[in-house]
Every structure is written in structure tokens, then in C-alpha cells.
N, C-alpha and C positions, 0 to 999 in steps of 0.2 A: 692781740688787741681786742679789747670788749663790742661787740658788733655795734653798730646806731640803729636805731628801730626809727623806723619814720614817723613823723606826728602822726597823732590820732585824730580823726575826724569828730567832731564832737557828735555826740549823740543827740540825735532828732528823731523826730516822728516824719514821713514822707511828708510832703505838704500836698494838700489836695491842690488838685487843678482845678482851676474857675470851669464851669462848666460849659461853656461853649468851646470851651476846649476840646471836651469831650466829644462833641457835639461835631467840633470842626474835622477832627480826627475820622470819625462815624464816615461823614461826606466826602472826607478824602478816600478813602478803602472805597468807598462807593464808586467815585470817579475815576482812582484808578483801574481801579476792576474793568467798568467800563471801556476803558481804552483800549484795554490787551485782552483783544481777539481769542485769544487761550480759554480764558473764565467766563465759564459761560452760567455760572449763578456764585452767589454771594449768601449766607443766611446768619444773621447773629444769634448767639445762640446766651444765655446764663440771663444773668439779673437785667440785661439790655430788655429783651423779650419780654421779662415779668413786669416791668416798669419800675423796677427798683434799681436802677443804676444811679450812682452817685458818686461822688469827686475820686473816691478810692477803689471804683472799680473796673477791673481786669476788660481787655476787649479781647472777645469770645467769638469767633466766626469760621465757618467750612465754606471754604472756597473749593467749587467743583469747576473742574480743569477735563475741558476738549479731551476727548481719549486717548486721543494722536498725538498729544501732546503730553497728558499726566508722566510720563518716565523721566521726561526730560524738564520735566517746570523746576523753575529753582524757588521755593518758597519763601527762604529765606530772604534773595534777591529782591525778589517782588514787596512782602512787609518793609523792608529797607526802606521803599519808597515812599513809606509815608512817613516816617521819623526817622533820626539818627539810631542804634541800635546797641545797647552797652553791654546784652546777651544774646543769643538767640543758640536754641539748642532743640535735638527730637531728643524729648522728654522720656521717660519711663513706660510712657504710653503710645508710644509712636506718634505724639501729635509736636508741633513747631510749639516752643514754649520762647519767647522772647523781652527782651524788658527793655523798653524805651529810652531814649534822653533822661524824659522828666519824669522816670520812675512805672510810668504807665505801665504794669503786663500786659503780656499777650498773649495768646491761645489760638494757634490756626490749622484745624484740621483742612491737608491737602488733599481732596478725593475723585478718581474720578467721575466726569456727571454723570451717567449712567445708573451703574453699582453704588456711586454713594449715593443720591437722590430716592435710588432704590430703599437703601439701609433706612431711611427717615422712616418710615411705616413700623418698623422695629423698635422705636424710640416709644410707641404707646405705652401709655401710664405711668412713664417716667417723666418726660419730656412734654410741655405742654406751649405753645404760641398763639396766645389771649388774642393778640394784635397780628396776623401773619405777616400782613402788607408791611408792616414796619421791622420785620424781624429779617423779610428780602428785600437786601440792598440790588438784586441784580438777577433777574428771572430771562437768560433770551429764548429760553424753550417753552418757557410757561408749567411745564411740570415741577420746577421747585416750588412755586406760590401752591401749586394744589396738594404738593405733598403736606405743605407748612400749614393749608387749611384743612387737612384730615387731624390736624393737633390742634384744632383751638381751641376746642372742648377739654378740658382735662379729665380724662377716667384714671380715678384715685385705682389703686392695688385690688385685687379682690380680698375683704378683710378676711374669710376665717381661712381663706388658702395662704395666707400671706402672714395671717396671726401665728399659724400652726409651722409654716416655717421659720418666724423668728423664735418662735417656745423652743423650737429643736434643735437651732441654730445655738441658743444662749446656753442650753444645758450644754450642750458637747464644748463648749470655748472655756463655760467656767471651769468646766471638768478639768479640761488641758488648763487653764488657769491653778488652780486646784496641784495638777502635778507638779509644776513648774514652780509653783512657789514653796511647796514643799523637797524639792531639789536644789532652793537654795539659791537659783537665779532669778535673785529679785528685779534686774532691770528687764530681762524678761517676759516678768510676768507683769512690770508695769507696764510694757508695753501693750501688751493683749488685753488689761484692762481699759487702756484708752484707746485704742485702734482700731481694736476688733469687736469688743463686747458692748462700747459704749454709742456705737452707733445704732448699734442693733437695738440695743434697749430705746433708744430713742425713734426709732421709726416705729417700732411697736407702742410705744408713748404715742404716738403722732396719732399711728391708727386707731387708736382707742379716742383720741380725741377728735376723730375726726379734721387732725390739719395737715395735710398730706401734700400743699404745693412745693415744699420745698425737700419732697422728697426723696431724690439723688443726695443732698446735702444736708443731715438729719438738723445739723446744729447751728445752720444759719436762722437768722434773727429768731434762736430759741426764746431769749429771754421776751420776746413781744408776740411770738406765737402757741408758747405754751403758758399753761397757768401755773402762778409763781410756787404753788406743793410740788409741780414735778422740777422747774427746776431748782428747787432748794433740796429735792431729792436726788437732783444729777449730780449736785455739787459736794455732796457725803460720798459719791464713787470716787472720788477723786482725792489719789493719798501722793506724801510725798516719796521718797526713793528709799524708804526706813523697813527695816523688815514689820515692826509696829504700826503705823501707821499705813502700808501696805496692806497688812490682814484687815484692817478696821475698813480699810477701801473696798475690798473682796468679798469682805461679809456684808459690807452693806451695799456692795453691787449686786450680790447676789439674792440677796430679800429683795432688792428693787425688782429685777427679773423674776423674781418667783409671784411677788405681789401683782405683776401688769399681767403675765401668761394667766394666774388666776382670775384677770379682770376678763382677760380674754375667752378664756374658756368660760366662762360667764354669760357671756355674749355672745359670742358665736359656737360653743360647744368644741370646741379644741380639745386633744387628747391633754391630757396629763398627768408624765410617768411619776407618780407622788414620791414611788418608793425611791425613784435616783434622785429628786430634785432634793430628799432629806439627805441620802448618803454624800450629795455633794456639799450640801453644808455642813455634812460633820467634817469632810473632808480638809475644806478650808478653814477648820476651826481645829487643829489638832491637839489633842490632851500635852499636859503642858508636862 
């Protein structure tokens, strides 16, 4: 007998949630944090923090758990209680990764307060909180609000130590880029050109331009925070799964990278190994 496939759900976009949803959600993780004696700080962490939260985004928070207790907290338990839960899983990263009712993600690093409150100091130049007070939902030690106001300053990357590793960083990827698609596995090597190579090139974009807040995340709100020559130049890296249209991606991610390392070395005096960066473009260019 032919199997029945069950109806399909028609295709939508999530629907944003009205914003005091958001907002309500916020005050509840606050509240219950509050209650249970266990957690002894709260800190929201991604677009919440910058002031850029909006109907479609994730809720981001490390909850720091009594020491006596961190082995035994059940995290997943605890997020439960403030919505119904239609995922919840440790992520690839070891962090609680969960999806709500109405769609909302979740992100909840479980840590203890000690060592992880410790760890915040480590987050310099990545990680910045403009506003602290509003980033801690829940301080009873008082050292998480100080750890969060050692970040309210943002200190961008050091540029030419930062430049020089991404110049080094892009030669050696396209290189492997380079072998890889000359071996024939093109999904491969699309990968590495949007994964690996494409972020890179854009943090080093960033830093030439001086926009460096969204740094962990090179490609959020690219298109309002860079100027429209870079991204109509990020959009020529991008080929589809064809072994043609792939080389035409490669090669011209590869001049983008060659172009910004020379803006750089420009600027701050970065090395530049000229001789590899032409062998790598003949490389991805091979005689036909």
C-alpha cells in the first residue's frame, strides 16, 4: 500500500510577537530567577544588551547557579517555567538552546557564579554592555553588576594585531579553499567560502571601517552598518553550488581579501606575503 504523507503545513514566516511580549517574558525570567534561591545572578546577553531587540529576537541569558547547587540545577526545568517548550537541547556549544510556544528562541548559558562571573573579564573586546543595569536581571552578590560595568565601554580589537591576523588567517583558508576545489569537491569548498572565509573578510571590512559593535557576529545588520561598495562587494563572493559560478565566487573572494589586507597594510603596516597571495590566485584560477 502507497504510505499517506500527512498534510503540509503551509509555509509562513514566524509572526513577530507584539512587543510587550517580549518585554513580559524579560520580567518573568527576572521573577523567577528571583524566587529560586539557587540563582544567584541573571545577565542578558546579544541584541537585548545593544538595544537592538525586536519582535524576532532570540532571548540570550547566563544564569549563574549557587556552587552547591550548579551539578544538580536542571536548566532545562527552570526555562520551562516561563513558556511551554517545543525544543530545548545542549547545543553544539554546550549552551541550553530551546524554542518556545510562539516560536521565541532561547539561549541559556548554565554557569557556576563564581568561575563563570569570573569568565566575564575574558569577554573584553568582544562583548560590550552599553547599559549594565539593564543587561542584570538579578545581582544578589553585587559582583555580577561590576563585572557587567567593567564592559560598558566597548574596546574595538587592537587594529594592526587583529588586521595581521585576519591577512594570515584569509591566505591559509583560501589556500585550502584553492585545494579543495581543485579536487573536485565543490560543496566543500562552498562551504569554506561562506563559513569560514566570509566572516573573516568581513571583520576585517569592519575594522577598516571602523564598525566593530557587532563584532562576534560580522554580518548582522551588515547592510546598515557597512557602506553599500562593501556590501555589493560581499555579494559577488557568493556563488551557487556550479563548479562555474563557484570559481567566479573564489576569485572574487579572493581579490576582495587581497584588496582589504592591502587597505590594511596600508594603514597599519601589516606584513604582506605578495609572492603567496599571487600563487594563490593562480591557484584558484587554473589553466583551462
Amino acid at each position: 500500500m502507497p504510505h499517506a504523507h500527512p498534510a503540509r503545513t503551509p509555509r509562513t514566516a514566524p509572526t513577530p510577537l507584539p512587543a510587550d511580549a517580549l518585554n513580559r517574558r524579560i520580567e518573568l525570567l527576572r521573577s523567577t530567577a528571583e524566587a529560586d534561591p539557587r540563582i544567584e545572578g541573571v545577565l542578558l546577553y546579544g541584541s537585548w544588551t545593544l538595544g537592538e531587540a525586536d519582535a524576532h529576537s532570540d532571548l540570550d541569558a547566563c544564569l549563574y547557579v549557587r556552587e552547591e547547587d550548579a551539578d544538580t540545577f536542571d536548566g532545562r526545568e527552570f526555562v520551562g517555567r516561563l513558556a511551554p517548550l517545543k525544543l530545548a537541547y545542549t547545543n553544539m556549544y554546550g549552551i541550553l538552546a530551546v524554542v518556545f510556544d510562539d516560536l521565541m528562541r532561547g539561549e541559556f548559558h548554565v554557569e557556576p557564579t563564581g568561575p563563570g562571573i569570573a569568565e566575564i573579564a575574558t569577554w573584553r573586546g568582544q562583548v560590550h554592555f552599553p547599559r549594565p543595569e539593564a543587561a542584570v536581571l538579578l545581582d544578589r552578590t553585587g559582583h555580577l553588576t561590576a563585572a557587567a560595568r567593567d564592559l560598558a565601554t566597548f574596546r574595538p580589537p587592537d587594529p594592526a594585531t587583529t588586521a595581521q591576523q585576519l591577512t594570515d588567517e584569509l591566505a591559509n583558508w583560501t589556500l585550502m579553499l584553492a585545494h579543495v576545489q581543485a579536487r573536485g569537491e565543490m560543496a566543500r569548498a562552498h562551504n569554506l567560502l561562506h563559513a569560514v572565509i566570509a566572516p573573516l573578510q568581513l571583520k576585517l571590512c569592519r575594522l577598516l571601517r571602523g564598525s566593530t559593535t557587532h563584532w562576534l557576529t560580522p554580518s548582522r545588520a551588515l547592510e546598515t552598518d557597512l557602506p553599500v561598495a562593501d556590501v555589493e562587494r560581499y555579494a559577488t563572493t557568493a556563488g551557487a553550488l556550479t563548479p562555474d559560478a563557484l570559481r567566479t565566487a573564489a576569485a572574487n573572494s579572493w581579490q576582495w581579501s587581497r584588496d582589504l589586507a592591502a587597505e590594511a597594510a596600508n594603514r597599519w603596516d601589516t606584513r604582506l606575503p605578495l609572492r603567496l597571495h599571487e600563487e594563490i590566485a593562480v591557484a584558484l584560477s587554473p589553466a583551462e
